[in-house]
N, CA, C and O atoms as a DFTB+ gen file, in Angstrom:
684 C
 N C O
     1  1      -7.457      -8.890      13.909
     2  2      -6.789      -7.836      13.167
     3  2      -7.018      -8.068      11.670
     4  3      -7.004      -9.255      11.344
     5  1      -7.236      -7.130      10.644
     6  2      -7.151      -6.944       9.526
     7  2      -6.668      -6.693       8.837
     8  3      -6.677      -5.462       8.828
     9  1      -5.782      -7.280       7.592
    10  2      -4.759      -6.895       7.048
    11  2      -5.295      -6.794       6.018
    12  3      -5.993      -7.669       5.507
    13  1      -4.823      -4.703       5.126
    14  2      -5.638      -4.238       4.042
    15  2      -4.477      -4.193       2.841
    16  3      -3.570      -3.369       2.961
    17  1      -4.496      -4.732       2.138
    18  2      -3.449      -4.137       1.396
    19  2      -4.354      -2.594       0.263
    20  3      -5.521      -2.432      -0.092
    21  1      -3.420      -1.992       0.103
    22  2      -3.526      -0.971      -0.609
    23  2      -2.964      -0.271      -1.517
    24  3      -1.986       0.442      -1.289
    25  1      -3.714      -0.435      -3.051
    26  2      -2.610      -0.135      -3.842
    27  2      -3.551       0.299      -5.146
    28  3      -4.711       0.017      -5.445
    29  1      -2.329       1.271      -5.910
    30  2      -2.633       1.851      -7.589
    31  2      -2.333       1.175      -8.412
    32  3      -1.162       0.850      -8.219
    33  1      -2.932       0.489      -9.767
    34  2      -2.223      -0.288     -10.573
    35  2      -3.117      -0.105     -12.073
    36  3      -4.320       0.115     -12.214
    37  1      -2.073      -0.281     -13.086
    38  2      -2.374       0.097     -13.988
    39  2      -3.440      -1.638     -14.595
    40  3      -3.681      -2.669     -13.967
    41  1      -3.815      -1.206     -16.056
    42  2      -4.638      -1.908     -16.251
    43  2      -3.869      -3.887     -16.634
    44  3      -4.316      -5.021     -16.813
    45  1      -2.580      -3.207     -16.573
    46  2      -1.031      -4.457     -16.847
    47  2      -0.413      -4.680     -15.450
    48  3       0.682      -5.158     -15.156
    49  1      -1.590      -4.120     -14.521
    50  2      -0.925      -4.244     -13.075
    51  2       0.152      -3.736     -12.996
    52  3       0.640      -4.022     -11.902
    53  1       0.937      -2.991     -13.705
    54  2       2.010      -2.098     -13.057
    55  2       1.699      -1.211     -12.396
    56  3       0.733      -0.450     -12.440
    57  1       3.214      -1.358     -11.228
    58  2       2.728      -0.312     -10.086
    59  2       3.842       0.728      -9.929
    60  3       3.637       1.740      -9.259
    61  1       4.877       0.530     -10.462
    62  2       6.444       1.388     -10.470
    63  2       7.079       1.525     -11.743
    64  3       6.960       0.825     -12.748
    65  1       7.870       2.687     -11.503
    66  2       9.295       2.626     -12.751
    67  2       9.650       3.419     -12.446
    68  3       9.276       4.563     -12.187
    69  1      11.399       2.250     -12.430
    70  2      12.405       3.651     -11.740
    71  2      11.844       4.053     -10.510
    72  3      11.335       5.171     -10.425
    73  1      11.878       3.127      -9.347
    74  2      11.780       3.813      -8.235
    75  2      10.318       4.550      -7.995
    76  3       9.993       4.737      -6.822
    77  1       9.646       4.869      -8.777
    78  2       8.234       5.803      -8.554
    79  2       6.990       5.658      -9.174
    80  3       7.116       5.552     -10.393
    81  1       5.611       5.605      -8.703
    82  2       4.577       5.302      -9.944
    83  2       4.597       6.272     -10.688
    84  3       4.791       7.458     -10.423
    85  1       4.319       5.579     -11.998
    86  2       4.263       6.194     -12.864
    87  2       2.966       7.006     -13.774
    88  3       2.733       6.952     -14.981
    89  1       2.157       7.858     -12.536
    90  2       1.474       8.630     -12.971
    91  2       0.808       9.480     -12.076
    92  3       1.219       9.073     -10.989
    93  1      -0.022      10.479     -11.835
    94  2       0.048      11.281     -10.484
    95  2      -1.382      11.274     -10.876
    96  3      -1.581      11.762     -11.988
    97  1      -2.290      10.899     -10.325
    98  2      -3.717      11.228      -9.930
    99  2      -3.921      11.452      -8.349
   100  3      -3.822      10.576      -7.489
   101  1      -4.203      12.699      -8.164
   102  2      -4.608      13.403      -6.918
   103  2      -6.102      12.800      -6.498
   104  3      -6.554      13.362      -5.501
   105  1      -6.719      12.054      -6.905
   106  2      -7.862      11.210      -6.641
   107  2      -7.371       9.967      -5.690
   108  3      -7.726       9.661      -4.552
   109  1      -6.703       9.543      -6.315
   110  2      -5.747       8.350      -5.703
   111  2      -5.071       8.790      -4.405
   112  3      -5.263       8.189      -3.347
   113  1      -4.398       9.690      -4.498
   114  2      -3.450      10.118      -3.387
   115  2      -4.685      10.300      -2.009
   116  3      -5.046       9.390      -1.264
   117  1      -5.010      11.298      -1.986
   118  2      -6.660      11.513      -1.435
   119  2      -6.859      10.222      -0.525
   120  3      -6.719      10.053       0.687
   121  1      -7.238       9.375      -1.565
   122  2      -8.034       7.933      -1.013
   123  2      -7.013       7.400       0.096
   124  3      -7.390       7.014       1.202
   125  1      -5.345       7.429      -0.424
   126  2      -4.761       6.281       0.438
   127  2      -4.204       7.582       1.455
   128  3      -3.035       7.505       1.834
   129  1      -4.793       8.422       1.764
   130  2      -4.551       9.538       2.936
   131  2      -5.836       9.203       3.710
   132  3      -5.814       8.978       4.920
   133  1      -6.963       9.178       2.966
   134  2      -7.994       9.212       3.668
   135  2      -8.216       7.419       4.534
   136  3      -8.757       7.165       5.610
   137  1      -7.672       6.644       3.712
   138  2      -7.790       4.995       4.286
   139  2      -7.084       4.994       5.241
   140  3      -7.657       4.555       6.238
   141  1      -5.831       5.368       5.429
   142  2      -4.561       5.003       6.047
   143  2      -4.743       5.801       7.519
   144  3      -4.432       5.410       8.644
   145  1      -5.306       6.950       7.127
   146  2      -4.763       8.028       8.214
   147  2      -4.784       7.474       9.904
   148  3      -5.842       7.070      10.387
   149  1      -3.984       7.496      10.412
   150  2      -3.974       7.001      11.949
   151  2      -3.617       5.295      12.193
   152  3      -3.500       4.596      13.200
   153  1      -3.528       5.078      10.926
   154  2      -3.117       3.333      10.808
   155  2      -1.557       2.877      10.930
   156  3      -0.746       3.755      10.638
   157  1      -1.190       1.981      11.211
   158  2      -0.118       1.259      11.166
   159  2       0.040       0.692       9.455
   160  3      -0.665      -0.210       9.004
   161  1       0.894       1.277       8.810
   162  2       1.148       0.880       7.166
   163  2       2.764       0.601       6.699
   164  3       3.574       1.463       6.358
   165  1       2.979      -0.848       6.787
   166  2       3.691      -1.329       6.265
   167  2       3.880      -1.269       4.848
   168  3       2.927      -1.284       4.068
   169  1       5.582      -1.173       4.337
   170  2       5.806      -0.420       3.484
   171  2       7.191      -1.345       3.565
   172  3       7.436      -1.887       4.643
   173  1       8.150      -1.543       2.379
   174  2       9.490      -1.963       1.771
   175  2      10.227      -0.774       1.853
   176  3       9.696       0.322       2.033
   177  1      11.570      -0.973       1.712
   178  2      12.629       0.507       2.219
   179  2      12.316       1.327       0.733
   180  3      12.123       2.540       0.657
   181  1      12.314       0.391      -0.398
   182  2      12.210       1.731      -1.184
   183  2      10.687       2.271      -1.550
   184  3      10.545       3.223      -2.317
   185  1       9.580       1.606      -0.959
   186  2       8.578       2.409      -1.267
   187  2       8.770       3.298      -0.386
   188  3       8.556       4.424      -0.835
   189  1       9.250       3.264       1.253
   190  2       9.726       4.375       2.062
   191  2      10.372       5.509       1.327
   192  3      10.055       6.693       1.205
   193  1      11.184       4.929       0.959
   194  2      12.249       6.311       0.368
   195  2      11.687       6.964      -0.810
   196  3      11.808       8.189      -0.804
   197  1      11.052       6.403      -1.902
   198  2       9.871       7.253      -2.609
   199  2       8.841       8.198      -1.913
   200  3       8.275       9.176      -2.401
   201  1       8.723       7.624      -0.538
   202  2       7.560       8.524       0.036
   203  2       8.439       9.932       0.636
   204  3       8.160      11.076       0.276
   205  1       9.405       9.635       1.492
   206  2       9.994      10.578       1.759
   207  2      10.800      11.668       0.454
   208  3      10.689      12.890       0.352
   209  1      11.382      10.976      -0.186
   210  2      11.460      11.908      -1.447
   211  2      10.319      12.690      -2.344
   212  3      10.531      13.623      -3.118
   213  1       9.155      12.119      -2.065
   214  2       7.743      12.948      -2.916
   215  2       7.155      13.703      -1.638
   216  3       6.301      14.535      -1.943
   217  1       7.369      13.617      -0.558
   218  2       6.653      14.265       0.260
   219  2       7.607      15.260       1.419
   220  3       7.219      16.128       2.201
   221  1       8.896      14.757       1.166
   222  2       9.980      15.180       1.918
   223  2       9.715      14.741       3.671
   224  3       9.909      15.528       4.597
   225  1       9.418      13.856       3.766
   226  2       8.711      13.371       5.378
   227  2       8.061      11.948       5.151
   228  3       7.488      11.552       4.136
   229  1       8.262      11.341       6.216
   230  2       7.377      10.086       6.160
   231  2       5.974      10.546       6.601
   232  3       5.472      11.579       7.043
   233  1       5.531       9.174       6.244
   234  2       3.719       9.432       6.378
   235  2       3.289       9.932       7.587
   236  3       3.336       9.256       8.614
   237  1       2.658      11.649       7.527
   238  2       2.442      11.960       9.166
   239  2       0.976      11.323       9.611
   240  3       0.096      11.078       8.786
   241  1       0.887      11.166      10.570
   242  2      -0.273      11.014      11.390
   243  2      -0.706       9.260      11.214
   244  3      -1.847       8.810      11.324
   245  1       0.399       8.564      10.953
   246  2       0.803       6.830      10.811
   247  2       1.627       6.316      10.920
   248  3       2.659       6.751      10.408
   249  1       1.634       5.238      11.566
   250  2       2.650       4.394      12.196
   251  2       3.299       3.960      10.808
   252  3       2.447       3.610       9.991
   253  1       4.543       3.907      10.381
   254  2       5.116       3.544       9.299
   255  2       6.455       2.442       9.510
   256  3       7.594       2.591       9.951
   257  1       5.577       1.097       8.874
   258  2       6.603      -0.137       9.369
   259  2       7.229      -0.687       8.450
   260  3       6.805      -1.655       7.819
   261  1       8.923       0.186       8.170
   262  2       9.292      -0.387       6.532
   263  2      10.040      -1.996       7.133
   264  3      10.613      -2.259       8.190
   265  1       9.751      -2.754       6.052
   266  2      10.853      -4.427       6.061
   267  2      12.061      -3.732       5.657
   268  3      12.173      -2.745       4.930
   269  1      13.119      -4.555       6.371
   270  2      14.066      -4.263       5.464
   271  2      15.389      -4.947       6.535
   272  3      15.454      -4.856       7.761
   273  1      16.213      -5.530       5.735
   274  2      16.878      -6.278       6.670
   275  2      18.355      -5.724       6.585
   276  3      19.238      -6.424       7.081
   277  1      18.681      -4.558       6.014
   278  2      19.965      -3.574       6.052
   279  2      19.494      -2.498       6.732
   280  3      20.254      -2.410       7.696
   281  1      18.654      -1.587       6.805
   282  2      18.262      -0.353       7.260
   283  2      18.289      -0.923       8.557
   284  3      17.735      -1.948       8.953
   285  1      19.264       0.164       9.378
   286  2      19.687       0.724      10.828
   287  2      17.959       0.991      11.342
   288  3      17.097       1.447      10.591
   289  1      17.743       0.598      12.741
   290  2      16.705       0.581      13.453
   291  2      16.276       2.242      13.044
   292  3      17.227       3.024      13.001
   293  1      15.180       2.682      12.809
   294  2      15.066       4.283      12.559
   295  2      14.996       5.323      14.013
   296  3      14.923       4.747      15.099
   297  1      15.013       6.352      13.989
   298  2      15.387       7.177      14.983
   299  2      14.610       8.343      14.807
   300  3      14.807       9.387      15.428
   301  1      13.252       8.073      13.508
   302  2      12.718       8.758      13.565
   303  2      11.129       8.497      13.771
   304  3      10.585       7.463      13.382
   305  1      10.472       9.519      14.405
   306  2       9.523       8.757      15.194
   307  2       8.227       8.256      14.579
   308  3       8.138       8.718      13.442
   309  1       7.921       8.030      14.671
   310  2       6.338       7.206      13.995
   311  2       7.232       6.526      12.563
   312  3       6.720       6.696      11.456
   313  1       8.567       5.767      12.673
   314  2       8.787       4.924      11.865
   315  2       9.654       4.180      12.704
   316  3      10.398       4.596      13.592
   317  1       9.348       2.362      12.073
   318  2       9.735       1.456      12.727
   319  2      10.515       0.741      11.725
   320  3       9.998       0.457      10.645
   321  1      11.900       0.380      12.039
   322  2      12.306      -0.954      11.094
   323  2      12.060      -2.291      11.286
   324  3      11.844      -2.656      12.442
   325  1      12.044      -3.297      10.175
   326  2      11.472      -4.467      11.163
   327  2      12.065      -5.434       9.772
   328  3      11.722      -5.304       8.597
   329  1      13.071      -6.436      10.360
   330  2      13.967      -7.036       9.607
   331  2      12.759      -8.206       8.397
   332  3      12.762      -8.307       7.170
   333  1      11.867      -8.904       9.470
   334  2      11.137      -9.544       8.630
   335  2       9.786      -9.394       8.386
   336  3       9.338      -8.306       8.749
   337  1       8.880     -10.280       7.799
   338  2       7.426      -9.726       7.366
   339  2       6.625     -10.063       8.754
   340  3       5.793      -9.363       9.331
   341  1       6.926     -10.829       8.965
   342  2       6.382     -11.751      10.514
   343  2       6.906     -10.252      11.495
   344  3       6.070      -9.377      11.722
   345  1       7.952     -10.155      11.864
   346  2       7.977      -8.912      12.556
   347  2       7.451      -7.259      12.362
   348  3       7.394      -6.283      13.110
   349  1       7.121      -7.521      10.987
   350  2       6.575      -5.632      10.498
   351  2       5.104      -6.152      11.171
   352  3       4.515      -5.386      11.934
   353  1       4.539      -7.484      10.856
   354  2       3.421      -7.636      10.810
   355  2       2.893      -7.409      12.801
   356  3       2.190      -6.566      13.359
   357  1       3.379      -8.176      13.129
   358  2       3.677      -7.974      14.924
   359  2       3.818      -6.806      15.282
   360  3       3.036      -6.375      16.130
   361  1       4.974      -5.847      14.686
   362  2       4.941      -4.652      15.374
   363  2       3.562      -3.642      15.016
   364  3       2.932      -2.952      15.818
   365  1       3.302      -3.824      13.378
   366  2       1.551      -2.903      13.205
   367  2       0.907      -3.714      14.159
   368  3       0.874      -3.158      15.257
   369  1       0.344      -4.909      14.136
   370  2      -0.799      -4.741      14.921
   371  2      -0.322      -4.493      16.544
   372  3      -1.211      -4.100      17.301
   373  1       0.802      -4.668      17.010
   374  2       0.929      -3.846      18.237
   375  2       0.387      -2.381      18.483
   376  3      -0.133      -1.772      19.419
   377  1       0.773      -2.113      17.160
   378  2       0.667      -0.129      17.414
   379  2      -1.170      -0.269      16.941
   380  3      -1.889       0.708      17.148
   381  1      -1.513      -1.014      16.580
   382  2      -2.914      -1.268      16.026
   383  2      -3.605      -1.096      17.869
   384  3      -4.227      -0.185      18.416
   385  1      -3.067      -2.579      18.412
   386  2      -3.694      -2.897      19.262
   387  2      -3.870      -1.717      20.405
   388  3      -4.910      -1.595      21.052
   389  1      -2.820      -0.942      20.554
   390  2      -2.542      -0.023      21.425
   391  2      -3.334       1.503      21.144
   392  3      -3.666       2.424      21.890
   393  1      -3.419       1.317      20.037
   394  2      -4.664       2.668      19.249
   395  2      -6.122       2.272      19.034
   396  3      -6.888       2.824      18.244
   397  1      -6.494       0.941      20.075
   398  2      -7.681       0.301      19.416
   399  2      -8.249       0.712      18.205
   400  3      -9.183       1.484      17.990
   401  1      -7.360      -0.083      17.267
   402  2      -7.440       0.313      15.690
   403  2      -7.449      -1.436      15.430
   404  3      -6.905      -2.311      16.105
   405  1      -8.169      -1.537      14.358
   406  2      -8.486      -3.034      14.032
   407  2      -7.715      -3.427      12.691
   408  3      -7.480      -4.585      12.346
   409  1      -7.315      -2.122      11.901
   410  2      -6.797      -2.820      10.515
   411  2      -5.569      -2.092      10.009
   412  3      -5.310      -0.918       9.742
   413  1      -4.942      -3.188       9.981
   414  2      -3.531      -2.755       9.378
   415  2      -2.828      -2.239       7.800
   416  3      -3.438      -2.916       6.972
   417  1      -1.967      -1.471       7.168
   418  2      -2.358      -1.143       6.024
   419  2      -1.091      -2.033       5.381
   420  3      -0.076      -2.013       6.077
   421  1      -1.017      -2.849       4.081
   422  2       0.206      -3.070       3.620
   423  2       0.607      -2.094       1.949
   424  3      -0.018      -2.386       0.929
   425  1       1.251      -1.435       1.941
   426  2       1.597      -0.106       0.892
   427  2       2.586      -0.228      -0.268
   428  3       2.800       0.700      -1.048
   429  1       3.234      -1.538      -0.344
   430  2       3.910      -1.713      -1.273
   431  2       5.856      -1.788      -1.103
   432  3       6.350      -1.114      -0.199
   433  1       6.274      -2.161      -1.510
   434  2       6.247      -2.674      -2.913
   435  2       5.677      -4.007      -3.283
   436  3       4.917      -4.832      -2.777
   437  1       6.423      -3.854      -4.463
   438  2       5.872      -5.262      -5.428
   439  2       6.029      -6.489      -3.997
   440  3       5.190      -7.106      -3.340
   441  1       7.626      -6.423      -3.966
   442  2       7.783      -7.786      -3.343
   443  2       6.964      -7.957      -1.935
   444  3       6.561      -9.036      -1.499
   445  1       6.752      -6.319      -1.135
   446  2       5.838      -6.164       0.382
   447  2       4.403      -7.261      -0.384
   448  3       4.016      -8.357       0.022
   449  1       4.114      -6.801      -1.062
   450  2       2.871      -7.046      -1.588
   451  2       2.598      -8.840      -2.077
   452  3       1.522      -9.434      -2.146
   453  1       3.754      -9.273      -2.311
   454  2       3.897     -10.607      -2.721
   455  2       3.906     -11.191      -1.468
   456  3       3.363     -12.284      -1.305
   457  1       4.500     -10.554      -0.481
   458  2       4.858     -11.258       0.902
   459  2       3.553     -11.875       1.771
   460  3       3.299     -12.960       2.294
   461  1       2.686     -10.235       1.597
   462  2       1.521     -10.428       2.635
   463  2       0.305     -10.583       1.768
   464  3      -0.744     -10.282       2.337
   465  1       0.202     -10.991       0.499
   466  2      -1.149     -11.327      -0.240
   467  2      -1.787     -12.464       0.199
   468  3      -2.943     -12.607      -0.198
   469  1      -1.146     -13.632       1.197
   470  2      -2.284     -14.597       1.851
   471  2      -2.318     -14.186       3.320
   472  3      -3.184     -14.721       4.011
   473  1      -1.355     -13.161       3.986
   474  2      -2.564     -12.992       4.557
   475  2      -3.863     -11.993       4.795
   476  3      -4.686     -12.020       5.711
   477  1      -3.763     -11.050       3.591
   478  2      -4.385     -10.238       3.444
   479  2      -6.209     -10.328       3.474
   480  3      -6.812     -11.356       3.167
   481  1      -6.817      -9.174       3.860
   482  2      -8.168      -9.961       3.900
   483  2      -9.138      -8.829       3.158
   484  3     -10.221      -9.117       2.650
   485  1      -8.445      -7.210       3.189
   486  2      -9.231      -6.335       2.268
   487  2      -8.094      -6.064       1.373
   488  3      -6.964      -6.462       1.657
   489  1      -8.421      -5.223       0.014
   490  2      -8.286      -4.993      -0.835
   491  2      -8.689      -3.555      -1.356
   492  3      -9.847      -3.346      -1.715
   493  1      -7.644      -2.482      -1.398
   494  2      -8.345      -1.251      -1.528
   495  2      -7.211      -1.192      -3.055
   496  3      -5.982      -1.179      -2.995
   497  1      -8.007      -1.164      -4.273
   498  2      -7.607      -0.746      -5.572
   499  2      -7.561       0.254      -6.142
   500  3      -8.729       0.641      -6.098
   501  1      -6.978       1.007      -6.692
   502  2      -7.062       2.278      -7.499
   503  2      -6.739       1.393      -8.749
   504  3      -5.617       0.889      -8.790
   505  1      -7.605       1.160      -9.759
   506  2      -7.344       0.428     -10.991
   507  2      -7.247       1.464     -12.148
   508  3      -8.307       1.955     -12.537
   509  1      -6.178       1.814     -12.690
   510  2      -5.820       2.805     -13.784
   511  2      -6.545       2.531     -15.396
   512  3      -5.822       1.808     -16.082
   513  1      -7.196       2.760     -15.752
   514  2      -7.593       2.728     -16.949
   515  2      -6.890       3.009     -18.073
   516  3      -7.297       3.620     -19.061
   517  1      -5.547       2.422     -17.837
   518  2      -4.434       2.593     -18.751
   519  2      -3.368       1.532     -18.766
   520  3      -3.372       0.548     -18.026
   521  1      -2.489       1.800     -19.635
   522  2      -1.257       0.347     -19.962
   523  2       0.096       1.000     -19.758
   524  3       0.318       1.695     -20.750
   525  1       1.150       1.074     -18.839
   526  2       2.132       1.921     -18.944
   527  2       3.306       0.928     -18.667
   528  3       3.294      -0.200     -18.174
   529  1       4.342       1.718     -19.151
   530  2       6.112       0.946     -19.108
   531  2       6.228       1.152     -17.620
   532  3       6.146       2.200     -16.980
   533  1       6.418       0.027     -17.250
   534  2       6.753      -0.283     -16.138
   535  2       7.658      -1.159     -15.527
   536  3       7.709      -2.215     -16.158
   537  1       8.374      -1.138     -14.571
   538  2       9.342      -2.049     -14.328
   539  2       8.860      -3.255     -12.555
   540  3       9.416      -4.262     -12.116
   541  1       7.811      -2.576     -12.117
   542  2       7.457      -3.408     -10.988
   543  2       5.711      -3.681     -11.189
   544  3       4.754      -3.004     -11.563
   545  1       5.892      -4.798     -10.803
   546  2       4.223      -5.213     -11.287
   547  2       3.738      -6.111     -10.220
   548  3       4.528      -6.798      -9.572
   549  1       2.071      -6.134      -9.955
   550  2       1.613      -7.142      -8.627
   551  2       1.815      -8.137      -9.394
   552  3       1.871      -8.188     -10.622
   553  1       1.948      -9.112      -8.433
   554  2       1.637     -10.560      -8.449
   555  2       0.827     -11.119      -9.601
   556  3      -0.254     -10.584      -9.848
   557  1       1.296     -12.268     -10.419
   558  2       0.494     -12.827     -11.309
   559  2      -0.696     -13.556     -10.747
   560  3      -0.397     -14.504     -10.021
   561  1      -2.009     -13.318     -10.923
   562  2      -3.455     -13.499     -10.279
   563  2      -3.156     -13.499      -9.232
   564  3      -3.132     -14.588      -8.660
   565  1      -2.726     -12.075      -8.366
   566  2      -2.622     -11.512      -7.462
   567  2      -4.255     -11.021      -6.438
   568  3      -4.286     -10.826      -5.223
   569  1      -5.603     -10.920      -7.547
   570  2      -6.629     -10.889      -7.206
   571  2      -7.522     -12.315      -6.793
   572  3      -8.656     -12.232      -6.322
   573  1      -6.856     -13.585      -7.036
   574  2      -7.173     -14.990      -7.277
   575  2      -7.912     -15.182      -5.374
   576  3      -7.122     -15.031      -4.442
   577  1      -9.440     -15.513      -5.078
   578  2      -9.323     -15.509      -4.632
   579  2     -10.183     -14.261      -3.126
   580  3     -10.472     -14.384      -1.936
   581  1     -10.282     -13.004      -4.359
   582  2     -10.780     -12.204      -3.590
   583  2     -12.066     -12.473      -4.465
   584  3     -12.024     -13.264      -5.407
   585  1     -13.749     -11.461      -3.958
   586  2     -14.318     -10.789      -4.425
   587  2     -14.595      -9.456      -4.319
   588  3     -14.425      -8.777      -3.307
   589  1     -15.064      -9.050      -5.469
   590  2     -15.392      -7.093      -5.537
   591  2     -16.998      -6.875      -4.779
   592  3     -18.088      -7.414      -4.973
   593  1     -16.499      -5.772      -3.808
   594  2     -17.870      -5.289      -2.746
   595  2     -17.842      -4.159      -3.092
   596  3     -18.496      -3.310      -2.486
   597  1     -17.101      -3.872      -4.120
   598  2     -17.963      -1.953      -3.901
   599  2     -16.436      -1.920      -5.562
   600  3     -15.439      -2.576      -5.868
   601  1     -17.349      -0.516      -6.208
   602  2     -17.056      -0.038      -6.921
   603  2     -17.553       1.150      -7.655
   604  3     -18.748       1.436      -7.726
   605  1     -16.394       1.974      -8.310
   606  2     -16.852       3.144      -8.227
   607  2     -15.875       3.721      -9.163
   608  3     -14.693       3.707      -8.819
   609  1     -16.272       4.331     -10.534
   610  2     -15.691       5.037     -11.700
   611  2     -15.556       5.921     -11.939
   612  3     -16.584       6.595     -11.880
   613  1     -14.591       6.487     -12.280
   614  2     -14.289       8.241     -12.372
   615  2     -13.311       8.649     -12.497
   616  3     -12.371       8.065     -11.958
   617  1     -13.060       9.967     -13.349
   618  2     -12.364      10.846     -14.345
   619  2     -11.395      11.857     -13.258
   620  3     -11.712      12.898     -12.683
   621  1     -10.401      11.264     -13.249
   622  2      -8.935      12.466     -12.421
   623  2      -9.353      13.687     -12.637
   624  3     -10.207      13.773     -13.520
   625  1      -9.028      14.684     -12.111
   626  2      -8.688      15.672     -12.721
   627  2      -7.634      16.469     -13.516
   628  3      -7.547      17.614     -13.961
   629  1      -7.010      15.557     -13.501
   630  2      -5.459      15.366     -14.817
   631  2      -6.340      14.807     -15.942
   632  3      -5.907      15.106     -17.055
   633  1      -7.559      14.011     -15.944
   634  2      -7.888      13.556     -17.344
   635  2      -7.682      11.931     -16.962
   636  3      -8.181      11.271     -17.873
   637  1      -7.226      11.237     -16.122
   638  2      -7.027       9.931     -15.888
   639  2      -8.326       9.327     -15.444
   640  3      -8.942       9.888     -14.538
   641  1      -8.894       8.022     -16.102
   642  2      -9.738       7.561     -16.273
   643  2      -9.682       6.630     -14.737
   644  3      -8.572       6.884     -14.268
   645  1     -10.278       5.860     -13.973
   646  2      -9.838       4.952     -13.046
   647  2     -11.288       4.570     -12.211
   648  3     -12.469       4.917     -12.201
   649  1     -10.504       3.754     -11.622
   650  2     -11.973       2.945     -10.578
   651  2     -11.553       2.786      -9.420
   652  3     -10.410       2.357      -9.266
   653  1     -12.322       3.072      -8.375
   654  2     -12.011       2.165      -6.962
   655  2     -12.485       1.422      -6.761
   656  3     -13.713       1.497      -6.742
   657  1     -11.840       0.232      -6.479
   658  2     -12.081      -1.061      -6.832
   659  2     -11.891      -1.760      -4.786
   660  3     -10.797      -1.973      -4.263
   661  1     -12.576      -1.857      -4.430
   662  2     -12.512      -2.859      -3.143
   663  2     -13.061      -4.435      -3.266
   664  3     -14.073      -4.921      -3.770
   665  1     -11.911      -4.999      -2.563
   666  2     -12.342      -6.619      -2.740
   667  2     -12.193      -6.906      -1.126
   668  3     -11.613      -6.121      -0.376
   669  1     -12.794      -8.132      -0.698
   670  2     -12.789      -9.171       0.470
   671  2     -12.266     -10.503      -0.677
   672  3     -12.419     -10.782      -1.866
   673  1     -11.385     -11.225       0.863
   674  2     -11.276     -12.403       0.386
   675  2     -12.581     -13.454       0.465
   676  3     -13.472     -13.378       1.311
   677  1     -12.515     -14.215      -0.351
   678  2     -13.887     -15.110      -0.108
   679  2     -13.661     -16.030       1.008
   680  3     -12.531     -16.272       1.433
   681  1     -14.842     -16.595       1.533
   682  2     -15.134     -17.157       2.440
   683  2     -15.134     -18.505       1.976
   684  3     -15.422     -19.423       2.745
């Protein structure tokens, strides 16, 4: 199994404020629709609840496995609660294994992201070509560790500058 983490970050590695990123490139959005779609993507309760508040629905057409060790088991379908990281991680690749699907997605937050960065093995970046106030940020040499296999530069159509940035961990 493969564990991808996936994420937007500014050029100060911020990834939030106040609950939400702080900038809307429809380039970005796109990508982690197009990576994710049909995957098992672990997620923290409040990157959940950002998603359902920007989209009014959890992620359709993906298994959605928030941590969270207060949130009531969910009752809604294609979302799973799962008290620890060891258990979100067990229940995606279950729903992985059962969709013969090989790679699992991890979506944030900061701390999701701190949790599963060793055991992570891809790396899907949206790197912002910008510096913004932010209140949640990755991991300090959070990239330590990987290398870059592919890359690719280009202009939002809001005007936002950015790269997709994919890494593997080294061997």
């Amino acid at each position: 199994m493969t564990v991808a983490l996936i994420v937007a970050a500014a050029e100060n590695d911020a990834i939030g404020y106040r609950g939400s990123v702080p900038w809307e490139v429809r380039e970005d959005l796109a990508r982690f629709r197009q990576l994710t779609m049909g995957h098992a993507v672990i997620v923290g309760a409040a990157t959940q609840r950002s998603i359902v508040e920007r989209l009014g629905h959890s992620l359709r057409r993906r298994h959605t496995v928030v941590v969270s060790r207060q949130l009531p088991p969910s009752e809604e379908p294609g979302v799973t609660v799962a008290r620890t990281t060891e258990e979100a991680l067990a229940e995606a690749t279950a729903y992985a294994q059962q969709h013969d699907d090989r790679t699992v997605f991890v979506a944030g937050g900061a701390s999701i992201y701190e949790q599963f960065i060793q055991v992570t093995e891809l790396v899907y970046l949206t790197r912002l070509h910008m510096t913004v106030t932010a209140d949640r940020f990755m991991p300090s040499n959070w990239l330590a560790g990987f290398g870059l296999v592919a890359e690719h530069h280009r202009q939002g159509s809001g005007g936002a500058e950015f790269s997709f940035l994919d890494y593997e961990r080294a061997s």
